[in-house]
C-alpha positions as a Markdown table, in Angstrom:
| # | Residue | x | y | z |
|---|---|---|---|---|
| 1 | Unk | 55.2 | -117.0 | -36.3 |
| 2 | Unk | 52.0 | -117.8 | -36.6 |
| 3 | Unk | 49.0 | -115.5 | -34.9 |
| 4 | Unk | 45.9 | -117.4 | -33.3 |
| 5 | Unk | 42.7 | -117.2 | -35.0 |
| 6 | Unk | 39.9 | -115.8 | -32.5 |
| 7 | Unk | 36.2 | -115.4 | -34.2 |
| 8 | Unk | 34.5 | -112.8 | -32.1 |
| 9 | Unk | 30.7 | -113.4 | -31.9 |
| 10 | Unk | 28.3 | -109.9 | -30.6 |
| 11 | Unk | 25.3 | -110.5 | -28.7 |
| 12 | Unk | 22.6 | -108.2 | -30.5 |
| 13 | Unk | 21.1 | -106.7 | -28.2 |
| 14 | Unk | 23.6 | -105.6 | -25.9 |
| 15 | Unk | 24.7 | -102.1 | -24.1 |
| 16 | Unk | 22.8 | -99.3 | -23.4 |
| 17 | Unk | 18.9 | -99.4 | -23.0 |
| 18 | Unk | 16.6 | -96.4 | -23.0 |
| 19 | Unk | 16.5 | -96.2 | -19.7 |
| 20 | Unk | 20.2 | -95.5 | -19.5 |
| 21 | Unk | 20.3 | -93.8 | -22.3 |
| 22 | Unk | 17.8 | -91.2 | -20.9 |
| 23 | Unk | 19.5 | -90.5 | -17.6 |
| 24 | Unk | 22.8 | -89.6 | -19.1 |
| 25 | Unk | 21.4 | -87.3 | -21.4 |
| 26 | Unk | 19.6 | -86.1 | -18.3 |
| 27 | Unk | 23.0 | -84.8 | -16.5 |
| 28 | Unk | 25.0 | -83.8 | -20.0 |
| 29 | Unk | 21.2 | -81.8 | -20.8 |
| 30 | Unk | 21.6 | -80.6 | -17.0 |
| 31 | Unk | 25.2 | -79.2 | -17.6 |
| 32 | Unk | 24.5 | -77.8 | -20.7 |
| 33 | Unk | 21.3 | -75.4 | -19.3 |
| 34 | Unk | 22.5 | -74.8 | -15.8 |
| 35 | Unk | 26.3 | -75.3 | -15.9 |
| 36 | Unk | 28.1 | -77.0 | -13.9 |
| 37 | Unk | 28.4 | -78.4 | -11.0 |
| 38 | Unk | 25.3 | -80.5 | -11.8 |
| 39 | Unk | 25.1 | -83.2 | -8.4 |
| 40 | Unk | 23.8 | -86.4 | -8.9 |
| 41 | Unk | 22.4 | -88.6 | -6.2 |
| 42 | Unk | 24.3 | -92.1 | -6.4 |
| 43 | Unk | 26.1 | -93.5 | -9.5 |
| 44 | Unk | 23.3 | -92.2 | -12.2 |
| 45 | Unk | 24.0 | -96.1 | -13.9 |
| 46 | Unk | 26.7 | -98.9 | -12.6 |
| 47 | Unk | 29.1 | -98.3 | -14.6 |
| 48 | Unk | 32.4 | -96.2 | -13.8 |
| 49 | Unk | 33.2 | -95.2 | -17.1 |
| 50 | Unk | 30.3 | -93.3 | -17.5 |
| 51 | Unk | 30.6 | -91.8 | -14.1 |
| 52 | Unk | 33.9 | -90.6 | -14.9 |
| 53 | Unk | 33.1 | -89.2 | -18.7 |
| 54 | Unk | 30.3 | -87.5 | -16.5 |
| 55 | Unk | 32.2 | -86.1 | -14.1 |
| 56 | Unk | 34.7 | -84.9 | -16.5 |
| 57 | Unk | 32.1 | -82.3 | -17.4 |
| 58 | Unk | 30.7 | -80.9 | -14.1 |
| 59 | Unk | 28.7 | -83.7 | -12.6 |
| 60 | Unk | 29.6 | -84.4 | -9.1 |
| 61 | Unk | 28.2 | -87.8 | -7.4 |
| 62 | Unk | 27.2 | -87.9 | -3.9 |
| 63 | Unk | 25.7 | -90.3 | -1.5 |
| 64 | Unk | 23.4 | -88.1 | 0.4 |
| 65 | Unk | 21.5 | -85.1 | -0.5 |
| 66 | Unk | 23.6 | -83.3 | 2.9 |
| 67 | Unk | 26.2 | -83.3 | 0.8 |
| 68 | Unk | 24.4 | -81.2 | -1.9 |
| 69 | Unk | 24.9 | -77.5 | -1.5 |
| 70 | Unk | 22.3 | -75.0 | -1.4 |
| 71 | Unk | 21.0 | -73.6 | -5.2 |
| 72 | Unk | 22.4 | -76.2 | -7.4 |
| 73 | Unk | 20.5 | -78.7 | -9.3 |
| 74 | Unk | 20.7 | -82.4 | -8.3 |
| 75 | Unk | 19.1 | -85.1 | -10.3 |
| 76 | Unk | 18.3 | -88.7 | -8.8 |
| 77 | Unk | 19.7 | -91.6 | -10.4 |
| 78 | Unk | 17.8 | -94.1 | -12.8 |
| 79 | Unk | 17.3 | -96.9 | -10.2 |
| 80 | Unk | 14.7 | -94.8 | -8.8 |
| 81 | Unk | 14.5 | -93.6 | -5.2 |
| 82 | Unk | 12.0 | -94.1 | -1.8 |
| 83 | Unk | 9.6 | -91.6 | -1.5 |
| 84 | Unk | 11.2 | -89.2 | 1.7 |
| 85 | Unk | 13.9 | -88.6 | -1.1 |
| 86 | Unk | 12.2 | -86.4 | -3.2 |
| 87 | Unk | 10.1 | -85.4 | 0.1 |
| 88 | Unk | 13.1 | -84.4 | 1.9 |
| 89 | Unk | 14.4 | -82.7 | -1.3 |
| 90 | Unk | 11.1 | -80.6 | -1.4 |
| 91 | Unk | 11.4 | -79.6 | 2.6 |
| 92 | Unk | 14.9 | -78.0 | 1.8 |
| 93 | Unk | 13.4 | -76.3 | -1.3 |
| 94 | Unk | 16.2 | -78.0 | -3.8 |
| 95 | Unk | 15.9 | -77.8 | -7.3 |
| 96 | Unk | 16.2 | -81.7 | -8.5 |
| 97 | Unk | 15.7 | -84.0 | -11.7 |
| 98 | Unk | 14.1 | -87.6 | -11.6 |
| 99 | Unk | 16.2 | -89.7 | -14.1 |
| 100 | Unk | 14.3 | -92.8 | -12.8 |
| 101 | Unk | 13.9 | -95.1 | -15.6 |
| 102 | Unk | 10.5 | -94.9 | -16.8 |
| 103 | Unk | 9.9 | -98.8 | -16.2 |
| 104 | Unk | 10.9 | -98.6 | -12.7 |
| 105 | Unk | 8.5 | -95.6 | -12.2 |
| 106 | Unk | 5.9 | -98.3 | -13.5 |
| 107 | Unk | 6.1 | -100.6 | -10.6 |
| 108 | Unk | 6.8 | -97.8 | -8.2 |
| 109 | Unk | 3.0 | -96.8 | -9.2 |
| 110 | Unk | 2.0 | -100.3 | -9.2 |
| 111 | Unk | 3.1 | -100.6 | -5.6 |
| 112 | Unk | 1.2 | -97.6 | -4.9 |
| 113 | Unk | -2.5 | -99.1 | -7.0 |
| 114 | Unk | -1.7 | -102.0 | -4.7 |
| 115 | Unk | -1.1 | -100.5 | -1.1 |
| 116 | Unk | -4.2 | -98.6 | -2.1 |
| 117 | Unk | -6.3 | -101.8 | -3.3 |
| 118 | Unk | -5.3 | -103.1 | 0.8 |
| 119 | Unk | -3.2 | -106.0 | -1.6 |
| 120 | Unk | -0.5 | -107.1 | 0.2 |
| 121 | Unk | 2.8 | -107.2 | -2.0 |
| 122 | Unk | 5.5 | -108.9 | -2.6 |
| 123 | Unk | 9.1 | -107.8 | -4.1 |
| 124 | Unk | 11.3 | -110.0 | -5.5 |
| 125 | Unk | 14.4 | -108.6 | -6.3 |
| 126 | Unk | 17.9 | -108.7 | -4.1 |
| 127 | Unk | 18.0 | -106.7 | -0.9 |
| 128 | Unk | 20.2 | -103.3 | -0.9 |
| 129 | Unk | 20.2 | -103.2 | -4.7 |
| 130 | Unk | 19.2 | -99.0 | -5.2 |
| 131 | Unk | 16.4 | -100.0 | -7.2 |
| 132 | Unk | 15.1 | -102.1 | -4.5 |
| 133 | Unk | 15.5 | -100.1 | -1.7 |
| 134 | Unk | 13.7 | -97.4 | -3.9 |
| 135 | Unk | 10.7 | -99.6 | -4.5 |
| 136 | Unk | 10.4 | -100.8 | -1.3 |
| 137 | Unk | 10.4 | -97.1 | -0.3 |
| 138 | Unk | 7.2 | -96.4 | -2.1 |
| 139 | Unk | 5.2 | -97.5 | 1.0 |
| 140 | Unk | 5.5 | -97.4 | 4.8 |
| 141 | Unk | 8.2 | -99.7 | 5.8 |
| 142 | Unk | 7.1 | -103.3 | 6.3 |
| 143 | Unk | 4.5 | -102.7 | 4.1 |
| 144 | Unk | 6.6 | -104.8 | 1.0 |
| 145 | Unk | 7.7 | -108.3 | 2.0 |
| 146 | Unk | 11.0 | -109.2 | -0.2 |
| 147 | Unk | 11.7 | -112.2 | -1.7 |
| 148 | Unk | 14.9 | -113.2 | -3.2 |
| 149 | Unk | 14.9 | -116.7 | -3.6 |
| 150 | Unk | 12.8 | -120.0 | -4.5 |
| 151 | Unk | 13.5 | -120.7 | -0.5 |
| 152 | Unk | 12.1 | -117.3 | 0.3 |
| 153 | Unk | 9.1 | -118.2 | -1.9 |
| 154 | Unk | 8.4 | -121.2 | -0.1 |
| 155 | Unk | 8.9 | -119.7 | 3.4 |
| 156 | Unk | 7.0 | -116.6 | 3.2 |
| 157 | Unk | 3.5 | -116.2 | 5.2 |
| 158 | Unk | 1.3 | -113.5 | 4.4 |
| 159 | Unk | 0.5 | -111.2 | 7.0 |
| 160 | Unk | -3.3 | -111.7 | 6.4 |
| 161 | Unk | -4.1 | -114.6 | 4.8 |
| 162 | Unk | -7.7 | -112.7 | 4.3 |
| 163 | Unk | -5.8 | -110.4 | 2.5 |
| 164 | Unk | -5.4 | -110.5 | -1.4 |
| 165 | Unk | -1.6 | -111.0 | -2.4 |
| 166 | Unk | 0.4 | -109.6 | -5.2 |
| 167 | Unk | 3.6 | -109.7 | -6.5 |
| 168 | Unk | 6.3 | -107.2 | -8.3 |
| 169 | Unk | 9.9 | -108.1 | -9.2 |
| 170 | Unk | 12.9 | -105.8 | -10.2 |
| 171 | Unk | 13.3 | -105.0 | -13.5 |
| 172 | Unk | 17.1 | -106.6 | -14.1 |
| 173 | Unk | 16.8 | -109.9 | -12.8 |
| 174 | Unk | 17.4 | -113.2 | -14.5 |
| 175 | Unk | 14.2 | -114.4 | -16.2 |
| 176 | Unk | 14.5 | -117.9 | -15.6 |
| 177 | Unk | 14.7 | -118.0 | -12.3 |
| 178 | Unk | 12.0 | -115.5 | -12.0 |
| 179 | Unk | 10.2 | -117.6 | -13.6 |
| 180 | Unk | 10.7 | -120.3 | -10.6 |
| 181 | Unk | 9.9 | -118.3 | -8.0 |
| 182 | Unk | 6.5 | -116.9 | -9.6 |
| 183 | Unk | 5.8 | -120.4 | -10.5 |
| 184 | Unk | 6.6 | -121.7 | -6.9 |
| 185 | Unk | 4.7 | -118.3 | -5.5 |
| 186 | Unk | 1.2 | -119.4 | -7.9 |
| 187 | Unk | 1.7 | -122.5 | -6.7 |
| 188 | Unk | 1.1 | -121.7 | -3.0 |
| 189 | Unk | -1.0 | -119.1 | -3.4 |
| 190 | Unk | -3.1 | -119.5 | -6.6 |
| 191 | Unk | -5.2 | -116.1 | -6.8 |
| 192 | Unk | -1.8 | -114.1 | -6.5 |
| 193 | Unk | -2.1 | -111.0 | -8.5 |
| 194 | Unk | 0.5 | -110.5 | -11.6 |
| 195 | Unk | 1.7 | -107.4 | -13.0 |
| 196 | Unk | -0.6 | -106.2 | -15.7 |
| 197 | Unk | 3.3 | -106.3 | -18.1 |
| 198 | Unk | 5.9 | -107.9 | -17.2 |
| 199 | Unk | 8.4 | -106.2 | -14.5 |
| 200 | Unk | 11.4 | -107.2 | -15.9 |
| 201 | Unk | 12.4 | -104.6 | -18.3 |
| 202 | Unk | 12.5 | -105.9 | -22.4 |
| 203 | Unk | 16.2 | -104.9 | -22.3 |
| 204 | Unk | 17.0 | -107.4 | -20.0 |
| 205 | Unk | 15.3 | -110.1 | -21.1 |
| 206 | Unk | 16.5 | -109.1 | -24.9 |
| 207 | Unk | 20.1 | -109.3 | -23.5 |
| 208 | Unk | 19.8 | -112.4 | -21.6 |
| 209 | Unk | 18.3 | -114.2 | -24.7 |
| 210 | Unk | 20.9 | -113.4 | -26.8 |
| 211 | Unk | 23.6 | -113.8 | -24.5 |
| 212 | Unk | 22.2 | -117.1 | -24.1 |
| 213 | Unk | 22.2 | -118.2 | -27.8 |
| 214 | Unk | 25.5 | -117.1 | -27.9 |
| 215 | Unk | 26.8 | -119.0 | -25.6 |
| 216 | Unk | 25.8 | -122.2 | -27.2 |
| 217 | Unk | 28.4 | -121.4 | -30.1 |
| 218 | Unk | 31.1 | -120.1 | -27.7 |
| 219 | Unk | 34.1 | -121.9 | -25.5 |
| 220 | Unk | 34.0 | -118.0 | -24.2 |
| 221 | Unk | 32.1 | -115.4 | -23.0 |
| 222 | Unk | 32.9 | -112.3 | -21.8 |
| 223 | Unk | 30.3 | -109.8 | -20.3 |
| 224 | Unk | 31.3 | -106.0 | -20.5 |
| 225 | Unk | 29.4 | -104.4 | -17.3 |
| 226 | Unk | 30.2 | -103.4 | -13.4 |
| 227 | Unk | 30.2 | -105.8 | -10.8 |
| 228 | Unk | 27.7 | -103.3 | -8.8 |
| 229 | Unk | 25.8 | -103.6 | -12.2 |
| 230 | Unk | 22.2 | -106.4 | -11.5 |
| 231 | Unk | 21.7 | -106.6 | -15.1 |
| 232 | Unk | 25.6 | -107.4 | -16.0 |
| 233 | Unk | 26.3 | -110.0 | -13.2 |
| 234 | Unk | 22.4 | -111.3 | -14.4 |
| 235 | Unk | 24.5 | -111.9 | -17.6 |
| 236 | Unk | 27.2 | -113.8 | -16.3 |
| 237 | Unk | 24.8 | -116.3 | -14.6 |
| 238 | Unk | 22.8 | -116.6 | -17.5 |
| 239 | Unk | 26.3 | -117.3 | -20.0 |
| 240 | Unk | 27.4 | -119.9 | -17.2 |
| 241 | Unk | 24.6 | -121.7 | -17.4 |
| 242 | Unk | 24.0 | -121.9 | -21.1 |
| 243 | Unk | 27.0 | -124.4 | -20.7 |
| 244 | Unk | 29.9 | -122.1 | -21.7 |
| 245 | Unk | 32.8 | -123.5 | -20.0 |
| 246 | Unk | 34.5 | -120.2 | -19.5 |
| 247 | Unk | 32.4 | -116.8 | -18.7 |
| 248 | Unk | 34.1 | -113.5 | -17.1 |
| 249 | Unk | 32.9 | -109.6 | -16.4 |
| 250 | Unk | 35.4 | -107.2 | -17.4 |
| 251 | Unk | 34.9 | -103.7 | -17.1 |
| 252 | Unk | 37.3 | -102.8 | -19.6 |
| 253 | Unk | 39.8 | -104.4 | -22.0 |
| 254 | Unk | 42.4 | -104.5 | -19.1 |
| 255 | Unk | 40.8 | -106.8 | -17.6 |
| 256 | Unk | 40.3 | -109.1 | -20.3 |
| 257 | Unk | 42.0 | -112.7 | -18.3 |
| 258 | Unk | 44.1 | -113.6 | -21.8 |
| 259 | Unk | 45.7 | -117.0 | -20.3 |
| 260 | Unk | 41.8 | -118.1 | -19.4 |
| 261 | Unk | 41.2 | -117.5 | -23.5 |
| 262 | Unk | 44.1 | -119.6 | -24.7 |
| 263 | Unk | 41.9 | -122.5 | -25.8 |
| 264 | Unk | 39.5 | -120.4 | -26.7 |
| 265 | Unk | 38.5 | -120.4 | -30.6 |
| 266 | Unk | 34.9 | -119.0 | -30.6 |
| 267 | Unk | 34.7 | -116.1 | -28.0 |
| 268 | Unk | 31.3 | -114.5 | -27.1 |
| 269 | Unk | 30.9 | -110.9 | -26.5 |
| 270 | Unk | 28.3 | -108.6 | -24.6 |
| 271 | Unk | 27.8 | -105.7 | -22.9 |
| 272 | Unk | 25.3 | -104.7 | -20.2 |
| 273 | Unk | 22.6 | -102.4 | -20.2 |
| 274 | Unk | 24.7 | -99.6 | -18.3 |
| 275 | Unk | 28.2 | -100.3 | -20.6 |
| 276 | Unk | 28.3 | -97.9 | -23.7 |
| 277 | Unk | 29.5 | -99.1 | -27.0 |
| 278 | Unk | 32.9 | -97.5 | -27.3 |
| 279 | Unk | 33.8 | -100.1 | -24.2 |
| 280 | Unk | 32.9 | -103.5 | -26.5 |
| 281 | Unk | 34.6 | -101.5 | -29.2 |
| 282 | Unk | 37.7 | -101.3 | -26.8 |
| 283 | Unk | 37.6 | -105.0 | -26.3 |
| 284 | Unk | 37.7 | -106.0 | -29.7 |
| 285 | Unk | 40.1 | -103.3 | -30.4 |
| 286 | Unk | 42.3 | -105.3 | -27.8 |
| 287 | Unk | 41.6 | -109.0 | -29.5 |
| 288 | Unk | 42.5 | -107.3 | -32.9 |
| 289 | Unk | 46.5 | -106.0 | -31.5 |
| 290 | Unk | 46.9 | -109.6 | -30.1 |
| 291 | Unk | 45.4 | -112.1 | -33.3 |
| 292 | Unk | 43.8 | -112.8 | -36.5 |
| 293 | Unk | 40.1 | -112.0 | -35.6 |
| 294 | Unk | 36.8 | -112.4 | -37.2 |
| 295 | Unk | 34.0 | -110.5 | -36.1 |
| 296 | Unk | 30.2 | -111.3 | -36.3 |
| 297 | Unk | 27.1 | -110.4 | -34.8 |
| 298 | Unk | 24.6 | -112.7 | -33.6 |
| 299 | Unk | 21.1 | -110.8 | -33.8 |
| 300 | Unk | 18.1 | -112.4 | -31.7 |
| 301 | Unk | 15.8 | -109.4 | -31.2 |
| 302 | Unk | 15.7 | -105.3 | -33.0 |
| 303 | Unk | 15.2 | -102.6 | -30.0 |
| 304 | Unk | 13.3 | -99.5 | -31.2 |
| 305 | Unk | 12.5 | -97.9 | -27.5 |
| 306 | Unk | 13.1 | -94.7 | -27.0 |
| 307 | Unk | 12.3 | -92.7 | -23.4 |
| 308 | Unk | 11.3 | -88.9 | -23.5 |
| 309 | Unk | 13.5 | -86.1 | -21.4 |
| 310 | Unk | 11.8 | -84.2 | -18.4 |
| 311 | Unk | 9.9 | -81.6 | -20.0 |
| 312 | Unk | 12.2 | -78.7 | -18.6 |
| 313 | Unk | 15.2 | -80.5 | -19.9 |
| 314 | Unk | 14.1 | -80.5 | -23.7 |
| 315 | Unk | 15.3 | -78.6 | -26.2 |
């Protein structure tokens, strides 16, 4: 009988960022000082694997800091949180982490200059993603105006036109079409004020690049990632419409849709920024028990980053 060939193609970059990186060695440092349990505020990244290796050792997740008992640590997760979290935390004199990912600390504070500056600002980003709802919580409500799409960019009305006008975006977003809506946002109003760097983090842009010059070499792709995960579904989009004619998020290799792969020679693999490696490992793992595979990495960028602990968390 003779076994299908499938040649496997990696997207390099993919998988953990630094960002990730540093808030799970945030919780496993946490259990390893204070013991557990450790509580976390919200999934500490979109990805259930994680959660559960995490929880295996002592981390417990909750929605609300009520459900946080009194005299353990709890650490916030890395999409950041509004301000009256850590406020509220402070009242009830808890003992808590902030595993917010450096980069979305940056346009927390940029929010903050702003507000300050009397600049009225603009989010774009999509509504009820944590991250969002944490930025939008660095100032008084009302104060941020959310945009989400190219629509919302041509129907928005400053609250002042006399007012200077900024904009900030999320940091896992699709680049291309952020790119639209800033354009379509200058457009209108041409003295808008950009971020100093670029919002949207380099390990999303790194991913989406090379997910998208894999996909010119693919009949398949499939994205390894949560479908809570911005930067994974982000992935998905950006696969689809680099032409591949089939694209699918899988969170692990039981989900992998085989009949979809049939026709399927050349099939694309990523992972995204909340996924750890040992789940793309799985997935190949999988291809390799059902046919002859080849396995090669397509390399578009090198990251280097790293992000330093919390000072009370080092070693």
């Amino acid at each position: 009988m003779t076994v299908d060939q499938k040649n496997l193609l990696l997207a390099a970059p993919r998988g953990f960022c630094a960002g990730v990186d540093r808030a799970i060695q945030i919780v496993e440092r946490a259990l390893e000082k204070y013991g557990a349990p450790v509580y976390v505020r919200h999934e500490i990244v979109h990805n259930r694997y994680v959660v559960e290796n995490l929880e295996a050792k002592g981390a417990v997740f909750v929605d609300e800091l009520s459900d946080v008992p009194d005299d353990v640590p709890v650490i916030f997760s890395a999409h950041g949180v509004a301000k009256a979290v850590p406020e509220e935390a402070t009242r009830k004199n808890m003992f808590f982490i902030d595993a917010t990912c450096p980069l979305v600390s940056k346009v927390h504070r940029e929010a903050e200059r702003h507000d300050k500056d009397d600049v009225e600002v603009i989010l774009i980003g999509h509504k009820g993603h944590p991250e969002v709802i944490g930025t939008m919580g660095q100032l008084p409500d009302g104060k941020i105006s959310l945009v989400e799409t190219l629509e919302d960019a041509l129907s928005f009305s400053p609250k002042d036109p006399e007012v200077d006008l900024a904009y900030l975006t999320q940091t896992t977003l699709s680049v291309d079409e952020t790119a639209d809506i800033v354009n379509k946002l200058k457009e209108r109003f041409p003295n808008i004020i950009s971020p100093k760097k670029e919002d949207i983090c380099y390990a999303t842009t790194n991913r989406q690049a090379a997910v998208k010059e894999l996909a010119k070499d693919c009949e398949g792709v499939l994205v390894i990632g949560a479908p809570n995960s911005s930067n994974s579904m982000r992935l998905v989009e950006v696969a689809q419409k680099s032409g591949c004619k089939f694209v699918s998020l899988v969170q692990r290799a039981i989900d992998i849709p085989w009949d979809k792969l049939n026709d399927c020679t050349n099939i694309g693999i990523t992972a995204g920024a909340s996924a750890p490696e040992t789940l793309v490992e799985e997935v190949v793992a999988a291809f390799s028990e059902r046919y002859d595979v080849t396995v090669r990495e397509i390399t578009t960028s090198e990251e280097h980053v790293i992000f330093k602990l919390p000072r009370i968390l080092e070693k």
